[in-house]
LOLO-222099 format. One line per 2 residues: their letters; for each residue x, y, z of N, C-alpha, C, O, CB. Coordinates in steps of 0.001 Angstrom, whole numbers, always signed. Glycine has a CB too. Layout:
A	X/Y/Z/X/Y/Z/X/Y/Z/X/Y/Z/X/Y/Z | ...
This chain:
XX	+134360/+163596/+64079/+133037/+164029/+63644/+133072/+165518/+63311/+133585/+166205/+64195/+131973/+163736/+64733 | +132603/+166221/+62139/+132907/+167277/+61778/+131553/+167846/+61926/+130565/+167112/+61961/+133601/+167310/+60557
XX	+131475/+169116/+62014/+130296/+169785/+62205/+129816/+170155/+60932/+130492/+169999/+59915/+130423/+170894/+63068 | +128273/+170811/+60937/+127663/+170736/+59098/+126203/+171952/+60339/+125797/+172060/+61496/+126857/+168028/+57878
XX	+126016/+172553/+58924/+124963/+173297/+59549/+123615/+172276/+60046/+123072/+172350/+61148/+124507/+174457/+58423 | +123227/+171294/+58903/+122524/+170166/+59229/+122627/+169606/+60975/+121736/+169437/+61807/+123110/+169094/+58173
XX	+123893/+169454/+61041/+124129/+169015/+62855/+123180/+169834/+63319/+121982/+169668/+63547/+125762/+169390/+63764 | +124371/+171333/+63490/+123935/+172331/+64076/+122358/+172780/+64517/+121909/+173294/+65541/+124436/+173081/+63367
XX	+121716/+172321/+63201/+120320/+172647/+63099/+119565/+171623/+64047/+118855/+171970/+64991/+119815/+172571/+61551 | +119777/+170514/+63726/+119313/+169447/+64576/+119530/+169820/+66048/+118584/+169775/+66834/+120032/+168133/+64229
XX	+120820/+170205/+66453/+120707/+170223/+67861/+119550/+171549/+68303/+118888/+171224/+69289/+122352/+170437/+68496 | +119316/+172494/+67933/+118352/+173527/+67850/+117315/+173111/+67862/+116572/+173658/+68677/+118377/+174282/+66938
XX	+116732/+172024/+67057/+115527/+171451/+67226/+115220/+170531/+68224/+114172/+170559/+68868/+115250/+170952/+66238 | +116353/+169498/+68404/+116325/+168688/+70074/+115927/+169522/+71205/+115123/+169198/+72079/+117870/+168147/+70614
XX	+116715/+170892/+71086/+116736/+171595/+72603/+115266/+171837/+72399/+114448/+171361/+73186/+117842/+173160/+72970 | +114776/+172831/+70987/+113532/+173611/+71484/+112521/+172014/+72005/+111991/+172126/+73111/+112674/+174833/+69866
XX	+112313/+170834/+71365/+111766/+170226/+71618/+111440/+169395/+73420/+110484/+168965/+74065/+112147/+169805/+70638 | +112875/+169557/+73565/+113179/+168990/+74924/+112202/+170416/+75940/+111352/+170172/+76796/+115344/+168850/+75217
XX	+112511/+171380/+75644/+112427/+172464/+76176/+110686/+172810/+76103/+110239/+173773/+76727/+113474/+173437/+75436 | +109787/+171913/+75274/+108713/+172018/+75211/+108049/+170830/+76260/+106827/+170800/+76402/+108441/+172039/+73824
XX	+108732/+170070/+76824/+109188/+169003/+77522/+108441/+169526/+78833/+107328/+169400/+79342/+110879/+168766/+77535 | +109530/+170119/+79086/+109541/+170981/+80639/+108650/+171923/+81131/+108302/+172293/+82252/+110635/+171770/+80802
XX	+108327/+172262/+79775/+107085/+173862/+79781/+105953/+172837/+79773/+104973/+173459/+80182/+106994/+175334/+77992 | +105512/+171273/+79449/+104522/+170880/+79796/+104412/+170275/+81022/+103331/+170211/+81608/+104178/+170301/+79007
XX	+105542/+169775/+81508/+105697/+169229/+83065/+104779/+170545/+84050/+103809/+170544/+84808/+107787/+169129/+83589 | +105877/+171718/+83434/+105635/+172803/+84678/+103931/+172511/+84981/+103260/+172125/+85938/+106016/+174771/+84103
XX	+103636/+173017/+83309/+102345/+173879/+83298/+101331/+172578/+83495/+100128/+172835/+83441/+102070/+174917/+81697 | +101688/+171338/+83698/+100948/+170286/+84736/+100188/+170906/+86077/+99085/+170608/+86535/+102136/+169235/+85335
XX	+101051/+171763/+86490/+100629/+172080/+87537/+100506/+171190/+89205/+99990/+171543/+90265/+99606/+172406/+86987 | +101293/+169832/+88770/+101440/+168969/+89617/+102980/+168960/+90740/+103049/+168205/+91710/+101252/+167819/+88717
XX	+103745/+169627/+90478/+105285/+169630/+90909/+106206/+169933/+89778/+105814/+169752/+88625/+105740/+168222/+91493 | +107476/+170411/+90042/+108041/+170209/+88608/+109366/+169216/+89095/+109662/+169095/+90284/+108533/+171899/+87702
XX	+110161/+168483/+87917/+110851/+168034/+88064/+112054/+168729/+89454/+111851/+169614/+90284/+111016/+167858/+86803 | +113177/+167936/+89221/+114278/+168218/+90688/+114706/+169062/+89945/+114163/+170097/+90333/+115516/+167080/+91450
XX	+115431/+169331/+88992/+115868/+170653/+88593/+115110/+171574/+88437/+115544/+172649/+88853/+116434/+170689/+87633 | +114153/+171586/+88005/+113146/+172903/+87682/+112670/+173209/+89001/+112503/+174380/+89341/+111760/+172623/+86599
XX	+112335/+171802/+90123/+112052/+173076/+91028/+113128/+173919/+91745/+112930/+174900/+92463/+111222/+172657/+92092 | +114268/+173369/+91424/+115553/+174492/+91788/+115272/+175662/+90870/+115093/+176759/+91400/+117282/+173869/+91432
XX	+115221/+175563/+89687/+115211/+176789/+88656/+114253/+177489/+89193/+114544/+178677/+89334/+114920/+176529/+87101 | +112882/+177081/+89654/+111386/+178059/+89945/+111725/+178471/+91169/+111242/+179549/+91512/+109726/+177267/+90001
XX	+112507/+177846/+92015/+112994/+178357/+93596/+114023/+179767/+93456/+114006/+180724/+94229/+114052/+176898/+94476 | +114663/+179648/+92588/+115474/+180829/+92080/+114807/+181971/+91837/+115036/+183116/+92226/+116124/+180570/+90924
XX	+113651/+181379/+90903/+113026/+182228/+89888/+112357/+183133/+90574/+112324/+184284/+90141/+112157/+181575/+88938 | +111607/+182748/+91933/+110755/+183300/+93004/+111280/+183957/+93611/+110587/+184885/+94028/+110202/+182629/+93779
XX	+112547/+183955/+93999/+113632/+184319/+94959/+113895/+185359/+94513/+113253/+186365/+94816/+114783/+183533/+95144 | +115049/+185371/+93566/+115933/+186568/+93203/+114770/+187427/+91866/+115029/+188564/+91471/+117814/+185849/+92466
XX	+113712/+186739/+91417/+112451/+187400/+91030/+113168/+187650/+89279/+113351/+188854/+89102/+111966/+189089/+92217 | +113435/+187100/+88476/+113872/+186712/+87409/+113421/+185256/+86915/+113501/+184375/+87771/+115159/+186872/+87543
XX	+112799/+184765/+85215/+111820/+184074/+84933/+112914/+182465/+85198/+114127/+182313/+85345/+111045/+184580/+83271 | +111704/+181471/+85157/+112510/+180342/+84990/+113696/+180039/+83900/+114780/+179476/+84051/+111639/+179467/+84847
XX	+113150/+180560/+82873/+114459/+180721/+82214/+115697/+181088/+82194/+116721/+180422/+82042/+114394/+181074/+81688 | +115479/+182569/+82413/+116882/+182976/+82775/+117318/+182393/+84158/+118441/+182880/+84284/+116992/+184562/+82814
XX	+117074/+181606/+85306/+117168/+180431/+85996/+118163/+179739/+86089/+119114/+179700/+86870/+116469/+179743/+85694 | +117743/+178980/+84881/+117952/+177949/+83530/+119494/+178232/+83363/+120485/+177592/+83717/+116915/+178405/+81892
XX	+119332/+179434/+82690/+120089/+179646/+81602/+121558/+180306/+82887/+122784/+180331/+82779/+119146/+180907/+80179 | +120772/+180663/+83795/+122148/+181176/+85387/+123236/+180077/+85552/+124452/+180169/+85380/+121272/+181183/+87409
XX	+122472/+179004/+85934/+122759/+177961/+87115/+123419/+177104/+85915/+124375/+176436/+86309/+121245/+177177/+88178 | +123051/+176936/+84187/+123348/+176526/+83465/+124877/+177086/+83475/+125734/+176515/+84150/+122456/+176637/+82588
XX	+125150/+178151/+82745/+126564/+178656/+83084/+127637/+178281/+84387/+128759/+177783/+84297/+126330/+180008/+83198 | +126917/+178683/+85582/+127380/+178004/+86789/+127763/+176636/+86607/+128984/+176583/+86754/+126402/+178040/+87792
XX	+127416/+175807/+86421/+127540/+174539/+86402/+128467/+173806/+85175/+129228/+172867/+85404/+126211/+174137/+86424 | +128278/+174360/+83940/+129753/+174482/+82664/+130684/+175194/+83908/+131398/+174273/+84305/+129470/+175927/+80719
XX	+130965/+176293/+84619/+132108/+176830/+85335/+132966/+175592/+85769/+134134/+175345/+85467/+131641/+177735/+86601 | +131805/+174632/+86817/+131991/+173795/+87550/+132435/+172476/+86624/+133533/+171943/+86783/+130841/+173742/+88393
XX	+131682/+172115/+85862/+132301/+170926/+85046/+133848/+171425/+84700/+134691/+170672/+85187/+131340/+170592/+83518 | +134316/+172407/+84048/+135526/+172764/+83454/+136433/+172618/+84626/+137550/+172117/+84506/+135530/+174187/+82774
XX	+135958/+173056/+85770/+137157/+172887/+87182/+137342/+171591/+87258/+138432/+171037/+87119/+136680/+173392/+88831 | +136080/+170941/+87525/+136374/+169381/+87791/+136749/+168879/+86323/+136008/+167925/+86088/+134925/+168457/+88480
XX	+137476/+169089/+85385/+138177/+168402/+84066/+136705/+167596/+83523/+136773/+166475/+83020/+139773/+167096/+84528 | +135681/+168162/+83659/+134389/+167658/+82711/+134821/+167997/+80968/+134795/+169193/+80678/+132721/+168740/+83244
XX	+135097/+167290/+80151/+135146/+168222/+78673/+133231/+168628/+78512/+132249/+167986/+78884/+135945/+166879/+76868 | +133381/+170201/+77669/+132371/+170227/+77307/+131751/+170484/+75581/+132622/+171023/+74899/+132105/+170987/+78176
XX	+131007/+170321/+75138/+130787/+170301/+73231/+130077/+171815/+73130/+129668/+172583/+74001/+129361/+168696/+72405 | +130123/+171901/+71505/+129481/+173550/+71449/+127834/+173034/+71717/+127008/+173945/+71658/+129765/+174611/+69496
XX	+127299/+171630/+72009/+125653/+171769/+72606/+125683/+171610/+73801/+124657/+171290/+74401/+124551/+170776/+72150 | +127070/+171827/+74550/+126900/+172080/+75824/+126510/+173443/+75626/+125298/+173639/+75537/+128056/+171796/+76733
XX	+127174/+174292/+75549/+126591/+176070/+75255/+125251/+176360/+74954/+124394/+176982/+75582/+127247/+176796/+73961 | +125236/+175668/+73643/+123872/+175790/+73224/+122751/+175352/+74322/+121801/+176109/+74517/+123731/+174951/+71965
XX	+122869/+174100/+75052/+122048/+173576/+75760/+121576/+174609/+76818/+120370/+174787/+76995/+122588/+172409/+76229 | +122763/+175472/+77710/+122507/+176536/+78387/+122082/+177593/+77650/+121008/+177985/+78106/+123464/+176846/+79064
XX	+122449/+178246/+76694/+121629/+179138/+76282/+120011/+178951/+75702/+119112/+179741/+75987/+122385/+179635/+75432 | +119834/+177708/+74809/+119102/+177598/+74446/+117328/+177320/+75184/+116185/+177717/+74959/+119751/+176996/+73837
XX	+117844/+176645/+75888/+116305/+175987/+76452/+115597/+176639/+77571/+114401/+176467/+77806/+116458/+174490/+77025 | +116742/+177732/+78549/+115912/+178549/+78974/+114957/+179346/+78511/+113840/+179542/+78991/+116374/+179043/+79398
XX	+115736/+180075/+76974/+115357/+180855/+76012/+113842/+180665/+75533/+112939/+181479/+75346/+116285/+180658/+74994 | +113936/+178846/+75368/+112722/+178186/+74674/+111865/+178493/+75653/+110911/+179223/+75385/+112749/+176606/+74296
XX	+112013/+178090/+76711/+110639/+177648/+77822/+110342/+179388/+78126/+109256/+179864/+77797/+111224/+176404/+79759 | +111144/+180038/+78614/+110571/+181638/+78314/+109800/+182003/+77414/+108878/+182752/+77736/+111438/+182516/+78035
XX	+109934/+181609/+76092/+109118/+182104/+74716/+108209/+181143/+74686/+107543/+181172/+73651/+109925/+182189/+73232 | +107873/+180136/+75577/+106713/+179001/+75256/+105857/+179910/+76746/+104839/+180571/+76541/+107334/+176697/+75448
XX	+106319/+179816/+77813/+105662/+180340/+78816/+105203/+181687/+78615/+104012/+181739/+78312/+106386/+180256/+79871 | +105724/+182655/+78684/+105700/+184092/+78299/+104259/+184364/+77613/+103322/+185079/+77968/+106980/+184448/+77248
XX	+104477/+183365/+76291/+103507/+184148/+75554/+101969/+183227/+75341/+100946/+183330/+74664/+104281/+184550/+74030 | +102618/+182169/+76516/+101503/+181109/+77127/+100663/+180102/+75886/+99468/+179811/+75821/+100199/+182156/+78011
XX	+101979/+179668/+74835/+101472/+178561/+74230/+101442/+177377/+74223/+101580/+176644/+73243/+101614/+178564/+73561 | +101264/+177093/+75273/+101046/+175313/+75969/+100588/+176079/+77275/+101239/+176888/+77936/+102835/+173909/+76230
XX	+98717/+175405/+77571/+97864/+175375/+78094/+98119/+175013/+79396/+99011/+174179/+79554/+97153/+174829/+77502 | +97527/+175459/+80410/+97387/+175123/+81969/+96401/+174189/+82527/+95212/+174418/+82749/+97100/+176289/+82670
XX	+97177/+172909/+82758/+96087/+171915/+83229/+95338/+172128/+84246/+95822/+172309/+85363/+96520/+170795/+83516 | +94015/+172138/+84004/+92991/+172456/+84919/+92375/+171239/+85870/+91777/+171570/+86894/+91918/+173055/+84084
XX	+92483/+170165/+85616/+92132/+168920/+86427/+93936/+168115/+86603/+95016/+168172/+86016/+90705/+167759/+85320 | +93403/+167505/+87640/+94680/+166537/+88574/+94610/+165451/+87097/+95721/+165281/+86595/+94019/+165513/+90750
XX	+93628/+164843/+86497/+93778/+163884/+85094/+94699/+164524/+84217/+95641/+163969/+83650/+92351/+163669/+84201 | +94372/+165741/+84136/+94888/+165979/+82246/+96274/+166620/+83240/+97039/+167180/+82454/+93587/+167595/+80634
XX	+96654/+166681/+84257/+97779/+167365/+84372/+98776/+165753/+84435/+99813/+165691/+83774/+97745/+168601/+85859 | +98490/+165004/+84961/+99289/+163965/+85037/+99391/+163009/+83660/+100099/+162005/+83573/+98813/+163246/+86208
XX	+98501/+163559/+82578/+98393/+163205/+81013/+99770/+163821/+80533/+100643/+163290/+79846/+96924/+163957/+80137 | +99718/+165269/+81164/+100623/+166303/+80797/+102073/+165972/+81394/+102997/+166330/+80663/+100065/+167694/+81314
XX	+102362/+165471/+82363/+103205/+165296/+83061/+104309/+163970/+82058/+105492/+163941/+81720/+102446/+164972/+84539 | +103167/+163068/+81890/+103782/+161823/+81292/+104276/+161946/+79547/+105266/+161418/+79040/+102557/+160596/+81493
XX	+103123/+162910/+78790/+103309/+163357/+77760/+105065/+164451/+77934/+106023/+164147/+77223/+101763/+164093/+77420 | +105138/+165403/+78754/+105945/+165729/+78784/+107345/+165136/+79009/+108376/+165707/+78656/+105595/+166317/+79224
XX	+107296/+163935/+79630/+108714/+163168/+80024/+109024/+162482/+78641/+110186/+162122/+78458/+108576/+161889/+81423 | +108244/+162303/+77810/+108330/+161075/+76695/+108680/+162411/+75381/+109352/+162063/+74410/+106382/+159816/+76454
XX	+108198/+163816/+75464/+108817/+164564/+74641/+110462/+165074/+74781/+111389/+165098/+73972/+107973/+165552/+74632 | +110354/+165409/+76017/+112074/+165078/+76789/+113062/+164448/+76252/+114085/+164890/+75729/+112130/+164247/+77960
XX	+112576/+163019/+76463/+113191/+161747/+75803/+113619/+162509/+73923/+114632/+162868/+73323/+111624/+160103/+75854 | +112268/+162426/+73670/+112875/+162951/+71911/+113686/+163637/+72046/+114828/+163322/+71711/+112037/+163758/+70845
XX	+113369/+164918/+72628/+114388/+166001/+72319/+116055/+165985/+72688/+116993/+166609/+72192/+113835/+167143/+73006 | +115983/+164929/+73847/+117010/+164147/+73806/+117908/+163648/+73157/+119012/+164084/+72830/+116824/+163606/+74022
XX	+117264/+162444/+72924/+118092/+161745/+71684/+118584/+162401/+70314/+119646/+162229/+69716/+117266/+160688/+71205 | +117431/+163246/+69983/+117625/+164735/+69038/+119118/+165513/+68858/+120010/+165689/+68028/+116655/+165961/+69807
XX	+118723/+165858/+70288/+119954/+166637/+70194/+121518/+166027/+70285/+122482/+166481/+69670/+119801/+167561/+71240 | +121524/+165104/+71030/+122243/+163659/+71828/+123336/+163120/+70608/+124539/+163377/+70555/+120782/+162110/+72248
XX	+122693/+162459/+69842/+122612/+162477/+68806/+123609/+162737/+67867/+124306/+161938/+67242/+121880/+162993/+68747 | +123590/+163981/+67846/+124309/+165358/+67395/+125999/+164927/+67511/+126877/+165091/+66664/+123825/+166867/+68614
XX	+126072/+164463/+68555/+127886/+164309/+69355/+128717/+165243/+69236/+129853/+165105/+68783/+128891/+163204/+68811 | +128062/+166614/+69763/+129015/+167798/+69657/+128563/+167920/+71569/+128959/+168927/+72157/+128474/+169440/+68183
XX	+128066/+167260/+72060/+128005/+167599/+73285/+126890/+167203/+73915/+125955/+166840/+73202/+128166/+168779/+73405 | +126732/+167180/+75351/+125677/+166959/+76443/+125244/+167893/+77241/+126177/+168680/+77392/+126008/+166114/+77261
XX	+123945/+168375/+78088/+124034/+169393/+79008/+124369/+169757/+80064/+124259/+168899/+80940/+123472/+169650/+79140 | +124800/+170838/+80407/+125710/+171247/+81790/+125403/+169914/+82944/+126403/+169352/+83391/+125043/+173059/+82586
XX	+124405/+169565/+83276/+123975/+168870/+84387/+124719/+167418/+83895/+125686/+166901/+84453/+122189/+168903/+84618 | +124168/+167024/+82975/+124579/+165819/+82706/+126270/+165335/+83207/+126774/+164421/+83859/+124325/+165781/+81211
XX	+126840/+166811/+82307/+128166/+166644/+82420/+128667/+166896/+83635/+129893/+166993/+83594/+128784/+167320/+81584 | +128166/+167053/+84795/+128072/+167434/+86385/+128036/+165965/+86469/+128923/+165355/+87066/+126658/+168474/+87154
XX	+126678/+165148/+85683/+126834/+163916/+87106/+127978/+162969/+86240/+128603/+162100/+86848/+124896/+162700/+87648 | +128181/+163180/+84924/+129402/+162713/+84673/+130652/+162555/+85351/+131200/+161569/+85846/+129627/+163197/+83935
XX	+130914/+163535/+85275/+132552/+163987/+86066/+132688/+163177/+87459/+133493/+162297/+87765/+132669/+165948/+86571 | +131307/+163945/+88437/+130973/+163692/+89691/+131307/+162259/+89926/+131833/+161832/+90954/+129591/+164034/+89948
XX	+130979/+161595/+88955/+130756/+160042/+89066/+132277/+159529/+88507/+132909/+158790/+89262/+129268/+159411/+87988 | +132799/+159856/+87372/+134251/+159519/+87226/+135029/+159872/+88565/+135329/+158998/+89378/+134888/+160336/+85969
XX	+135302/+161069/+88718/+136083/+161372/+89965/+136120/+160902/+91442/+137098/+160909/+92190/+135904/+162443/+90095 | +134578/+160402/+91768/+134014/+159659/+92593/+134242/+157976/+92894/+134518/+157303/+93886/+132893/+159938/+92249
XX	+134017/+157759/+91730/+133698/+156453/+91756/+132858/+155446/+92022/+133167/+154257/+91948/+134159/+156218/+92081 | +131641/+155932/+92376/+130490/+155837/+92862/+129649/+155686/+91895/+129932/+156437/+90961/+130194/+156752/+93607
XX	+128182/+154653/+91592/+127698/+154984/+90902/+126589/+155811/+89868/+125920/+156599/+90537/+127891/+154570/+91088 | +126309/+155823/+88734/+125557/+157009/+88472/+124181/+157422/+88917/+123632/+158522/+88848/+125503/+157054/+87313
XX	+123670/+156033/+89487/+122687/+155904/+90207/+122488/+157054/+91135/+121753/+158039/+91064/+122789/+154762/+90788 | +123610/+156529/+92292/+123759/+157082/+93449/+124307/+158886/+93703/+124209/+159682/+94636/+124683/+156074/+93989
XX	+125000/+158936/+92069/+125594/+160409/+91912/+124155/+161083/+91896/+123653/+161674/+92852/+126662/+160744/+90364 | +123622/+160907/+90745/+122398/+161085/+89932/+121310/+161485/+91477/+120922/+162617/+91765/+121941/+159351/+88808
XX	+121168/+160874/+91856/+119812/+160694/+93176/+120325/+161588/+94022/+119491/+162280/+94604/+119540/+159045/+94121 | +121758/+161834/+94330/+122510/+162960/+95170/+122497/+164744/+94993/+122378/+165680/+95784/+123933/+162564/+94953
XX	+122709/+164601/+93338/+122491/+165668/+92714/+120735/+166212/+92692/+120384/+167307/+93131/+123132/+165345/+91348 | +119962/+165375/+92199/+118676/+165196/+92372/+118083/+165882/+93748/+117327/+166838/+93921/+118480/+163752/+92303
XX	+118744/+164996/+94642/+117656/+165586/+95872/+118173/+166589/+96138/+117310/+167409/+96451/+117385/+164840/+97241 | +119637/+167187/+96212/+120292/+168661/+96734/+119631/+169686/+95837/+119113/+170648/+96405/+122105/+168803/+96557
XX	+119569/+169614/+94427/+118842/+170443/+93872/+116974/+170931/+94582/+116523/+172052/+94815/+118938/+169745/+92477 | +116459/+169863/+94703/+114855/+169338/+95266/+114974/+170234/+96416/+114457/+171351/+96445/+114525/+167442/+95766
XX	+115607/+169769/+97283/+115801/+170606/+98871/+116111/+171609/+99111/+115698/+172164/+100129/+116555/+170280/+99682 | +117177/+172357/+98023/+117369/+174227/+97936/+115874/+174490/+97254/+115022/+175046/+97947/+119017/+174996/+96597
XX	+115583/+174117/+95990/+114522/+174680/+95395/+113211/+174864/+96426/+112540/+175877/+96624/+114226/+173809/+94184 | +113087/+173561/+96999/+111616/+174102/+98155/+112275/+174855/+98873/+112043/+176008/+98509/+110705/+172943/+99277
XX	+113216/+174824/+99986/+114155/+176080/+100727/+113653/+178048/+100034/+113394/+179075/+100661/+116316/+175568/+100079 | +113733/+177713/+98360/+113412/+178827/+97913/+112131/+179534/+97324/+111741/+180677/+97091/+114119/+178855/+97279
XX	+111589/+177934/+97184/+109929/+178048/+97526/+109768/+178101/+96199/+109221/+179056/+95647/+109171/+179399/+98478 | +110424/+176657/+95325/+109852/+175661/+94134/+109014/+174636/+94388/+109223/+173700/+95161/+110840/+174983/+93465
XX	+108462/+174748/+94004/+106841/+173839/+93745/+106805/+171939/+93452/+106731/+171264/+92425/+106071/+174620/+91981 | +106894/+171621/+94815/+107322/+170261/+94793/+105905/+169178/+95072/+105134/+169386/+96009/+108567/+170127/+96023
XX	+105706/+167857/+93964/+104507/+167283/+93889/+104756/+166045/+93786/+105624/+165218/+94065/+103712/+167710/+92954 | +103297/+166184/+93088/+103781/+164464/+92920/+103808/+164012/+91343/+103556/+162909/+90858/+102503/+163289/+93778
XX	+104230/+165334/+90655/+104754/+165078/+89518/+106026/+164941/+89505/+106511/+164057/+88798/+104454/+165846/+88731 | +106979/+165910/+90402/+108190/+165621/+90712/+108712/+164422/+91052/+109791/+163969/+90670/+108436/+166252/+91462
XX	+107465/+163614/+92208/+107682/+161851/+92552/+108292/+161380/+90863/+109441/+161081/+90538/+105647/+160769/+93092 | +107308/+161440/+90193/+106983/+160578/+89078/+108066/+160939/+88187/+108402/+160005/+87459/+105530/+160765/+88451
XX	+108770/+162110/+88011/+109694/+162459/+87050/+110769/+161962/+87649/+111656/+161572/+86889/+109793/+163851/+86668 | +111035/+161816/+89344/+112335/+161500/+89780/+112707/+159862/+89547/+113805/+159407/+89227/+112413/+161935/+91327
XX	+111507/+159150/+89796/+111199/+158091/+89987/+110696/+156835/+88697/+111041/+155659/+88583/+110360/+158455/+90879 | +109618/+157804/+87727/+109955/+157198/+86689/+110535/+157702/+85189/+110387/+157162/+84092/+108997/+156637/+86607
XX	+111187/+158830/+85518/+111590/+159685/+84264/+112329/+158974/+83638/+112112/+159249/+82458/+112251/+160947/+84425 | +113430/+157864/+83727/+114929/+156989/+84128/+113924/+156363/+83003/+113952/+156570/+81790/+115604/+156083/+86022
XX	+113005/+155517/+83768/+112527/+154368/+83004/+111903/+155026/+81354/+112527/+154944/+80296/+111195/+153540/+84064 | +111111/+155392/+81463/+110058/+156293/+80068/+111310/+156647/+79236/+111324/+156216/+78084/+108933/+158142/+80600
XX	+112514/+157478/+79726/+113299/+157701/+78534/+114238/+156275/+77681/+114571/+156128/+76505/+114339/+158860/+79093 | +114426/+155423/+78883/+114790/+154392/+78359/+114084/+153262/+77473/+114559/+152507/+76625/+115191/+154013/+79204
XX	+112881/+153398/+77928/+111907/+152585/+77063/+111763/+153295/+75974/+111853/+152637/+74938/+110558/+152284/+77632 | +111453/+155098/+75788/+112020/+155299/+74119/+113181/+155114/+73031/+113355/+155087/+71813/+112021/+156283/+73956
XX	+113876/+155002/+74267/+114951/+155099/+73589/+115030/+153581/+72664/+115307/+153395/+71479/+116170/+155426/+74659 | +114715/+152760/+73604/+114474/+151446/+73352/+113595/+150719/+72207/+113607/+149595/+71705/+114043/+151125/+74398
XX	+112792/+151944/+72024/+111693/+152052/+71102/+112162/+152392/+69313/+112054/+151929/+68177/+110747/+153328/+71793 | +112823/+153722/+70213/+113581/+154029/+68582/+114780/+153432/+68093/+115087/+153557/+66907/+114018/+155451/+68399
XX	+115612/+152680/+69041/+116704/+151889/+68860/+117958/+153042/+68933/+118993/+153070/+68268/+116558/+150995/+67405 | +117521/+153907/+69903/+118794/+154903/+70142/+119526/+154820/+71291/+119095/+155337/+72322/+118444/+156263/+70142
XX	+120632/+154211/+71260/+122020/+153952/+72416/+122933/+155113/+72561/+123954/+155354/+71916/+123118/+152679/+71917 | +122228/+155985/+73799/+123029/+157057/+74253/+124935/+157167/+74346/+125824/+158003/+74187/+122426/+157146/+75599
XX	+124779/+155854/+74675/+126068/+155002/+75121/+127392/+154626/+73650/+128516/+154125/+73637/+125257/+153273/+75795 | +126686/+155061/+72846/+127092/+154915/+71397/+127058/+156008/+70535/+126970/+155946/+69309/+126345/+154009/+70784
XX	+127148/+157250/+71384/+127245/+158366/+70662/+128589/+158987/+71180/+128814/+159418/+72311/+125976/+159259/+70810 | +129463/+158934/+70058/+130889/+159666/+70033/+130864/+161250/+70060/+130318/+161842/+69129/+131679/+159248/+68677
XX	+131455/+161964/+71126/+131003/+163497/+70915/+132306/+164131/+70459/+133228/+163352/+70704/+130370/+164305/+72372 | +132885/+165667/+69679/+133595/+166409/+69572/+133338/+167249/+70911/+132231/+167464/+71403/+133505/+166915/+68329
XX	+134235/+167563/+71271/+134353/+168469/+72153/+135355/+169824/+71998/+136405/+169959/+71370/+134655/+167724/+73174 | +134588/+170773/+72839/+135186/+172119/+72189/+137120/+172033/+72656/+137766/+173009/+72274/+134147/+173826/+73114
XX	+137737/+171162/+73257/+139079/+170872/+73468/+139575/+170768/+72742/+140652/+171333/+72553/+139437/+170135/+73978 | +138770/+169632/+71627/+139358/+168773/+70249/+139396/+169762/+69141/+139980/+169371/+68131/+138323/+167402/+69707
XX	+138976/+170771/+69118/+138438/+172254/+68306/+139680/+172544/+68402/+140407/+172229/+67460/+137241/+173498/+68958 | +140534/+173562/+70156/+140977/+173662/+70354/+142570/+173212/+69895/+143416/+174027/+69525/+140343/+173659/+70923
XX	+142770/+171854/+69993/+143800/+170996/+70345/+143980/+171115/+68650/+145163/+170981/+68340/+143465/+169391/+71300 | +143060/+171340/+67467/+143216/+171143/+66223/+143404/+172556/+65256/+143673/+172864/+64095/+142067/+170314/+65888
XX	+143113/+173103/+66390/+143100/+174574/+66092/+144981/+174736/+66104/+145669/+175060/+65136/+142037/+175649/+67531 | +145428/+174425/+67386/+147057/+174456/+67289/+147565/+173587/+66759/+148763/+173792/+66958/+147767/+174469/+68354
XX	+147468/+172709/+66189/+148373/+171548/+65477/+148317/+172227/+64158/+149280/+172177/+63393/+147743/+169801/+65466 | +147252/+172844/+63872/+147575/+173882/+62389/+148407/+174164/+62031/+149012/+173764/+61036/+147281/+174972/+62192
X	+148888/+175687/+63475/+148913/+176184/+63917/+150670/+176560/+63810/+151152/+177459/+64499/+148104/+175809/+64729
């Protein structure tokens, strides 16, 4: 699969979209997902925005995939740089609204998991790569042997349990994202007829590995 600015562009638009995702979960005001409330537990802590968070623990975690032999794509990079970036410039300058009732925040909550999903498949799509986390419960789960279920729910709650530890904002939107986030993206996916499972990725190795056979 060769890269084209067209790709490129697309994955830019998955992230910001996905990334508009999360900035409506937050600003639910109900809990935020298991990762974000790790990211907002950070964010409170060491007193730096959710984004740059994001964009920390994002790097950290590419470190960690590359030790454990995770391959990663150039929208792995992008994925860390990008979407902290987004949700900073969506929050910051406060263009997506603060739900004021427990209704419209859990409107917000569900609206937000199903934009996720798009920005997903969006970027997904692409097959230049997946995001740091993903490629965490990847590996985790090859090397393991265990399944992704059980990786997935492991990673999940350790993230959940430092983030309140650091005093991230845990609800019962978080219930609903842990619990039915799985399902909602699969039923879009299902919707649009997009099989995650059927997307071939380049990876920055294969770059590499083609770079010396030139060479």
């Amino acid at each position: 699969m060769q890269y084209s600015p067209q790709r490129l562009f697309m994955v830019v638009v998955g992230l910001f979209i996905f990334a508009t995702g999360i900035v409506l979960t937050i600003n639910a005001g109900l809990g935020v997902s298991p990762w974000d409330v790790f990211h907002q537990g950070v964010s409170r802590t060491v007193g730096i925005t959710i984004g740059q968070a994001s964009i920390t623990m994002g790097f950290l975690i590419i470190l960690l995939d590359i030790y454990l032999g995770q391959a990663i794509g150039w929208a792995t990079i992008m994925n860390m740089l990008l979407i902290g970036t987004f949700i900073d410039v969506l929050m910051l300058n406060n263009l997506i609204p603060v739900a004021e009732t427990t209704v419209v925040g859990l409107v917000m909550i569900i609206t937000g998991i199903v934009v996720q999903a798009t920005g997903f498949a969006i970027y997904i799509s692409q097959g230049i790569g997946a995001g740091p986390r993903d490629g965490l419960m990847v590996v985790l789960t090859r090397r393991s042997g265990k399944s992704v279920r059980l990786i997935k729910s492991i990673i999940d709650a350790t993230a959940v349990s430092i983030g309140i530890i650091l005093g991230g904002t845990f609800g019962i939107g978080t219930i609903i994202m842990a619990f039915f986030g799985g399902i909602i993206f699969q039923t879009l996916f299902r919707v649009i007829n997009f099989k995650v499972e059927k997307v071939n990725h380049r990876f920055i190795q294969d770059d590499l590995k083609e770079i010396r056979n030139k060479a």
